[in-house]
C-alpha positions in Angstrom: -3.6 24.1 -120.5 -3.4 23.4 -124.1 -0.5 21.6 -125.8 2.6 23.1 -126.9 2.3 25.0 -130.3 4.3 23.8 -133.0 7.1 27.0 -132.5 7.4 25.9 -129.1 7.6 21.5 -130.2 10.5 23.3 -132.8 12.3 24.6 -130.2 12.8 21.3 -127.9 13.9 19.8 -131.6 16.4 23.3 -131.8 17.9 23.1 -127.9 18.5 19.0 -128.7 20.6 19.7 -131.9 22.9 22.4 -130.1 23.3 20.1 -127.4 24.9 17.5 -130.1 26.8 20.2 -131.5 28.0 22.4 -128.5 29.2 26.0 -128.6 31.9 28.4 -127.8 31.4 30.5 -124.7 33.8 33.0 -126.1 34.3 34.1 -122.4 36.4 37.3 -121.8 40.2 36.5 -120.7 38.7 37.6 -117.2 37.1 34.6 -116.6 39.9 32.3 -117.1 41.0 30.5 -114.4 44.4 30.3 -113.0 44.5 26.8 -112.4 41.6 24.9 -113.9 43.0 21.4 -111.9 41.3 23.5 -108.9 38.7 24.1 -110.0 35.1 22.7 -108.1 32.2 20.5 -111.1 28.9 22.4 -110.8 26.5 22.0 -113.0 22.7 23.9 -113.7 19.4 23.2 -114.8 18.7 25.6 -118.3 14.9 24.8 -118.3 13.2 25.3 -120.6 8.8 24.4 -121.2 5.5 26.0 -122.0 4.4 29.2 -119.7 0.5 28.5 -119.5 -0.7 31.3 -117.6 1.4 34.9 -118.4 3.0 34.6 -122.3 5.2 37.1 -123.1 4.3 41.0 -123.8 6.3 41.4 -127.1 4.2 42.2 -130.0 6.3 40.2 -132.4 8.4 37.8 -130.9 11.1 35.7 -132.8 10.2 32.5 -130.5 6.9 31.6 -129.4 5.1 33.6 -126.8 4.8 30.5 -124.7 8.3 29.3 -124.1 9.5 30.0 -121.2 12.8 29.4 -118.7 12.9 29.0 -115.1 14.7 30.9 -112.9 15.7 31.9 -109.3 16.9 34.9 -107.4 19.5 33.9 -104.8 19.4 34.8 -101.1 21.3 37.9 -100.4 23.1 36.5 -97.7 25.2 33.8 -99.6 29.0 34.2 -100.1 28.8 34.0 -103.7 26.7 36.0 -106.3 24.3 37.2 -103.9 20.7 38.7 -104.6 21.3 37.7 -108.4 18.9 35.8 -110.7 20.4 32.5 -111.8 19.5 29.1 -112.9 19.0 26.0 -110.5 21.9 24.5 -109.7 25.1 23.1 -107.5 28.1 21.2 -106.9 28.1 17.7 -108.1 28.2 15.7 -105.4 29.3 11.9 -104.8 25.9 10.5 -105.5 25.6 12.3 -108.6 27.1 10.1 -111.7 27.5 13.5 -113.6 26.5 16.9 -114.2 22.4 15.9 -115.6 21.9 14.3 -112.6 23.5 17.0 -110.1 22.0 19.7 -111.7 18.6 18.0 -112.0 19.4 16.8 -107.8 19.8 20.7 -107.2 16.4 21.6 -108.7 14.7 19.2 -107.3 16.5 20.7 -103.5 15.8 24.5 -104.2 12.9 24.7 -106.5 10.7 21.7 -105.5 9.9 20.9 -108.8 9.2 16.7 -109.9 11.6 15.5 -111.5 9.8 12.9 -113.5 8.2 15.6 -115.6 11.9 16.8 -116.2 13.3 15.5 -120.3 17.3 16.4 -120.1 18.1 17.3 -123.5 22.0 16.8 -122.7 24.9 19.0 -121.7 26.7 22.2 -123.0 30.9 22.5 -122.8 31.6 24.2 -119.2 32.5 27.3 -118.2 34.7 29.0 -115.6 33.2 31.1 -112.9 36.3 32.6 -111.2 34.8 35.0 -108.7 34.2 31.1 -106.9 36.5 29.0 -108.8 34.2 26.6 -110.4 33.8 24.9 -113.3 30.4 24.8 -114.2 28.5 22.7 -117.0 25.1 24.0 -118.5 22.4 21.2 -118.6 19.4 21.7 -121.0 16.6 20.2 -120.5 12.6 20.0 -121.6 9.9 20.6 -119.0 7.7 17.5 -120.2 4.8 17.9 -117.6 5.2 21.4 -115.9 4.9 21.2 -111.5 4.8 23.5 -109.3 8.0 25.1 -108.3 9.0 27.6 -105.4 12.2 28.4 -102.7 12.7 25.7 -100.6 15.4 26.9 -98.8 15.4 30.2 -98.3 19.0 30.9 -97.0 19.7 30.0 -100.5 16.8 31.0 -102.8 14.1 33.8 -102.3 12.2 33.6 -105.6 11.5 31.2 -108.6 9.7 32.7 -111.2 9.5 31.3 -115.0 10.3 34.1 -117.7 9.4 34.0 -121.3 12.0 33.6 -123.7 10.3 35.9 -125.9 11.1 38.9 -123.5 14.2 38.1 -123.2 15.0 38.6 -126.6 13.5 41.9 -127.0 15.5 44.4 -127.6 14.4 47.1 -125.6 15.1 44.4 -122.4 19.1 43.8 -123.8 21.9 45.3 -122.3 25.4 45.2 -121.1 26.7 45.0 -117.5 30.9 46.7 -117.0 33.0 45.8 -113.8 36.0 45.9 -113.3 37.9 42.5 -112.7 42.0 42.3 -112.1 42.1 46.1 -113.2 40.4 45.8 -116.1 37.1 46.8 -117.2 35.0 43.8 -118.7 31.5 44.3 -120.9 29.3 41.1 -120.3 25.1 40.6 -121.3 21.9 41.4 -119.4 18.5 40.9 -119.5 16.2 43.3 -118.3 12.5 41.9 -118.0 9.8 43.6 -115.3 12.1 44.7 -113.0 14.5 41.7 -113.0 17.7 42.0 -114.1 19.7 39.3 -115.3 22.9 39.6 -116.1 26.8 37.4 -114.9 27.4 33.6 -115.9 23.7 33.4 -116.1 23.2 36.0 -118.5 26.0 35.1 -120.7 24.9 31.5 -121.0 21.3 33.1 -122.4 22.8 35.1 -124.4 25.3 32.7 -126.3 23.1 30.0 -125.9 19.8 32.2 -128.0 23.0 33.3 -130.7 24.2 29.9 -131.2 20.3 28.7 -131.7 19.9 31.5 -134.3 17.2 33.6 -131.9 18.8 36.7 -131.2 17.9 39.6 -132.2 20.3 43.0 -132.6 20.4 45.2 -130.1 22.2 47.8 -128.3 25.1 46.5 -127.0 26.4 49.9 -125.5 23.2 50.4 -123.2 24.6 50.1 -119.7 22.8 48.8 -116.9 24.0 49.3 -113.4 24.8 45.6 -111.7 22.6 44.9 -108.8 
């Protein structure tokens, strides 16, 4: 594999200053939660390297065509946002001194990838998941020397796969997701690359995390996907 271009180097340097600087999820009134004191620490892995064997199929891409993120599908059998596509990730745990090292612990558990080639770039302001009252922190990080990753644990993942960014921010693959939460009807991002569908807390933190960084593109906000 040949090294990193120098879009993809200025991207690392571009996910490291909006970690100093943070964002605003702007999430919908929805996903407040009641009582925040409640609330369980979770954290995930945001991912981010060099895709050396399938770059992405957009003919003009705002981001280089090798920059990728990892992702997961979850099992269909788990309580919690089952069968979608989400980032690495879990509960922090006693052991873990904070959210980088529980979400880089959980990565390690479900994806099998080595954490030694792993940079963390830092952390992004949390955001409430309602639907299973958590609290959960966004960690950033820079895949340094790329491993082999797949499920571990099948009862909770089914598939890893790494997408390119590039896709993602094609506009023909941007749309919205509508459900209905405490009566009312609430409009939130997806992703729709080769079939996958990406969409929820993980979709949202793509989305503001690719506005805040500058690499979104306008699209068609009123295209409605059906949530699977």
């Amino acid at each position: 594999m040949t090294g990193p271009t120098p879009e993809v180097r200025g991207a690392r340097a571009e996910l490291l200053d909006l970690c100093a600087r943070g964002l605003d999820w702007r999430v919908d009134p929805a996903r407040v939660l009641e009582d925040p004191s409640t609330a369980r620490p979770a954290a995930v892995l945001v991912l981010f390297g060099v895709l050396d064997a399938t770059p992405s199929r957009t003919d003009d891409p705002v981001v280089a065509r090798d920059l990728d993120v990892l992702l997961q599908r979850r099992s269909r059998t788990l309580g919690h946002h089952a069968g979608q596509i989400a980032f690495p990730g879990g509960r922090l745990e006693p052991v873990d001194a904070g959210p980088r090292e529980a979400a880089l612990r959980e990565a390690v558990e479900e994806v099998g990838l080595e954490a030694s080639g792993v940079e963390v770039l830092g952390t992004l302001p949390s955001m409430p998941v309602p639907v299973s009252n958590h609290l959960v922190t966004p960690v950033p990080a820079w895949w340094t020397r790329p491993s082999q990753v797949a499920a571990v644990d099948h009862a909770e993942t089914v598939d890893v796969f790494r997408i390119p960014v590039a896709d993602l921010l094609e506009p023909a693959n941007r749309a919205s997701v509508e459900h209905t939460r405490w009566g009312r009807t609430v409009r939130t991002p997806a992703f729709t690359v080769g079939g996958v569908l990406v969409w929820g807390f993980t979709g949202i933190v793509l989305a503001r995390m690719f506005d805040a960084l500058g690499w979104a593109v306008p699209y068609d906000v009123h295209r409605v996907v059906q949530a699977r």
